[in-house]
N, C-alpha and C positions, 0 to 999 in steps of 0.2 A: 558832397559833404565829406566823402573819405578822405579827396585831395587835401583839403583844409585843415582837416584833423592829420592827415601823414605832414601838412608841411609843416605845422605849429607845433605837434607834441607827435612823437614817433612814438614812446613807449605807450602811450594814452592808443595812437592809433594801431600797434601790436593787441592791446588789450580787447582794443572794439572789435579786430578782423577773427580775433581767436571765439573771442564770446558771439558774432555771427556765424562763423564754420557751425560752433557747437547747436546751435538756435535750428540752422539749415539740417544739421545733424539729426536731432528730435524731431522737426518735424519729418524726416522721412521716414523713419521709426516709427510715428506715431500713422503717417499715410499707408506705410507697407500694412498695417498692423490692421486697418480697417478695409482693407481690398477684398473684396470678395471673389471665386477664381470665374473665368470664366467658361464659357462649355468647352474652350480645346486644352485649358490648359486643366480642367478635371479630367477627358480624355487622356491628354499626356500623363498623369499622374496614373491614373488605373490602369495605362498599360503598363508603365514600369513596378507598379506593385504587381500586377498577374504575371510579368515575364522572370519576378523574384522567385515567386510563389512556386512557378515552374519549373524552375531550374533547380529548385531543392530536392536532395535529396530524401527518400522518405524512407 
């Protein structure tokens, strides 16, 4: 379908490839958005906040 629309109307088929980047765009946004972490990447996370936490001076 994109072929046919780039060989008939170029500006038409700029219009479609931008408004699907954007479309691709959201929906990653919206998948990052509902991922829950899993057990190493919670692991990774509380070691770099304890090795923060350590390193402060008190």
């Amino acid at each position: 379908m994109h072929d046919q629309v780039d060989d008939e109307d170029p500006a038409t088929a700029d219009l479609l490839h931008a408004f699907i980047l954007k479309l691709e765009h959201y929906a990653w946004m919206v998948s990052a958005e509902n991922r829950t972490p899993t057990a190493s990447e919670t692991r990774t996370t509380t070691s770099k906040a304890s090795t923060k936490v350590s390193t402060t001076k008190k």
